[in-house]
N, C-alpha and C positions, 0 to 999 in steps of 0.2 A: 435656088428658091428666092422667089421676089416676097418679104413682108408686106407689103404693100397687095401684092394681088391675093395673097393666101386669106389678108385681113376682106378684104372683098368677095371671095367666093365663101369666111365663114360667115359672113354679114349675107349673104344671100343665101344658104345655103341654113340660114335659122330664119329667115323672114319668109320664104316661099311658104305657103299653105297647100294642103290637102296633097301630100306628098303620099305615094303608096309606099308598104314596109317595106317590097323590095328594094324601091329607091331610096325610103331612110338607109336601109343596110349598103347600100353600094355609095352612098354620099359619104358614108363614117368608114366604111374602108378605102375611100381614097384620100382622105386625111389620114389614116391608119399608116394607110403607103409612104405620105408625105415625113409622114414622123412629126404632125403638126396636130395630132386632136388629144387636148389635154384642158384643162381647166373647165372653164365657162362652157366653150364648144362640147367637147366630149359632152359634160350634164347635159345641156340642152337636148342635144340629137339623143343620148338613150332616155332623156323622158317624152322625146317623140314616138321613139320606137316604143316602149313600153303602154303610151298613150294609146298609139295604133292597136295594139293589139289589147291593149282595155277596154275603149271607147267602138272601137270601130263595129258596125255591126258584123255580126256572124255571118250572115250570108258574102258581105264582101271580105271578109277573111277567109271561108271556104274556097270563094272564088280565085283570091291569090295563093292559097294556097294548093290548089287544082292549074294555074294558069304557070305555078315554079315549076309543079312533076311535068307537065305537059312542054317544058320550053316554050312558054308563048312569051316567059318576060324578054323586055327587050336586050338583044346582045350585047350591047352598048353599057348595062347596067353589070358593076362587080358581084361577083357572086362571091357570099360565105356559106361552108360547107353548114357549117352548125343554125345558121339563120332560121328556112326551111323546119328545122328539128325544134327550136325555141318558138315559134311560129303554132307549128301542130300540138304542142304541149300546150298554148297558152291557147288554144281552141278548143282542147279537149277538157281543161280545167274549164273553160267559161261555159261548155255545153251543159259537164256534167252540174255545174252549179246551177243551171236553169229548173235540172230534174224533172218535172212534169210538164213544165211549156216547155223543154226542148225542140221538139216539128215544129213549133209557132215562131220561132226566130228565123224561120226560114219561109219563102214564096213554095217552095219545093223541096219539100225535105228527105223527102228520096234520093236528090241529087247529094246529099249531106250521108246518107245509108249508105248509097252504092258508093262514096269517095272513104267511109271508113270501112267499110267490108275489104273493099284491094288493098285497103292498110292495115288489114286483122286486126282492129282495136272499136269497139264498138262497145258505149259502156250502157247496161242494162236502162237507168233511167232512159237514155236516148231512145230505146226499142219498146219501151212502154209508154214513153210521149206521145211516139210514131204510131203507134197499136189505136189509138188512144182519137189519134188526126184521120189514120183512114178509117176507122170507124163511124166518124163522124162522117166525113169527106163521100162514103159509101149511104149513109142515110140519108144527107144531102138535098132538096128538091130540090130540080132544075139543073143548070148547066152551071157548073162552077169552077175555079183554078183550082179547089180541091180534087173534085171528079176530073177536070183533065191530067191530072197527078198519075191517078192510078190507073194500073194496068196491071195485066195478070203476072207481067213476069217481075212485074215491082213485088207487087204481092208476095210472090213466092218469095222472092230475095228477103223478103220482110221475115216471114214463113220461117224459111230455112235459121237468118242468125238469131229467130226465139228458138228454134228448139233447139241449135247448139249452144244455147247458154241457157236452159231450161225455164225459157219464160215463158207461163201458161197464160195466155191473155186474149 
């Protein structure tokens, strides 16, 4: 190990901006690897990761997190098994906390339904936000990114996870 270049890729590797979490978690496990991420670094990088997944909008955390299950991130980047998992939790806390705007953090929030339906964890506010957006989305005049939302089989999907979790709406 050279001091000198490790001091330079931590000096790069806290200056870079707008890093995505999978790349915060693959930068901190290859310091991890090195047996060099301790003090100053270590803080840094986990109040980036934690940042990420505070700050960053919902839609682009959905997004990484649809783009991890899918392998679209890049090969090149280290994977941690638990990331992924701390990731979706810190999605589902920041959904549920929205409660009634939950559809409105999102362009499409169907795409946010059908990504937690294949993950069986769907929490009530989210399905009464959503109740709430195609309603509106269906009164609608005119042509809008709401009405190009819906579709019958959204609907149903919609349908379906109220009345397996008894929501009458």
């Amino acid at each position: 190990e050279d001091p000198a270049l490790v001091r330079h890729l931590a000096r790069a590797a806290t200056e870079v901006r707008n890093l995505s979490y999978h790349e915060i978690v693959s930068i901190t496990a290859s310091f991890e690897m090195m047996n060099v991420l301790n003090g100053p670094l270590a803080e840094i990088l986990e109040q980036r990761r934690v940042a990420y997944l505070d700050v960053t909008p919902l839609s682009a955390v959905l997004r990484a997190l649809i783009d991890g299950e899918r392998s679209a991130v890049p090969p090149w980047l280290l994977r941690v098994p638990e990331a992924n998992a701390n990731m979706f939790q810190a999605f589902l806390r920041r959904l549920e906390s929205l409660g009634a705007d939950g559809a409105d953090a999102f362009e499409d929030p169907f795409d946010c339904l059908e990504f937690l339906v294949s993950r069986s964890v769907v929490p009530p506010s989210f399905l009464r936000s959503l109740c709430s957006w195609a309603r509106h989305a269906v009164r609608a005049r005119g042509s809008s990114k709401r009405k190009l939302a819906l579709s019958a089989r959204r609907l149903c999907v919609l349908d379906d996870a109220c009345e397996i979790r008894s929501i009458q709406n």
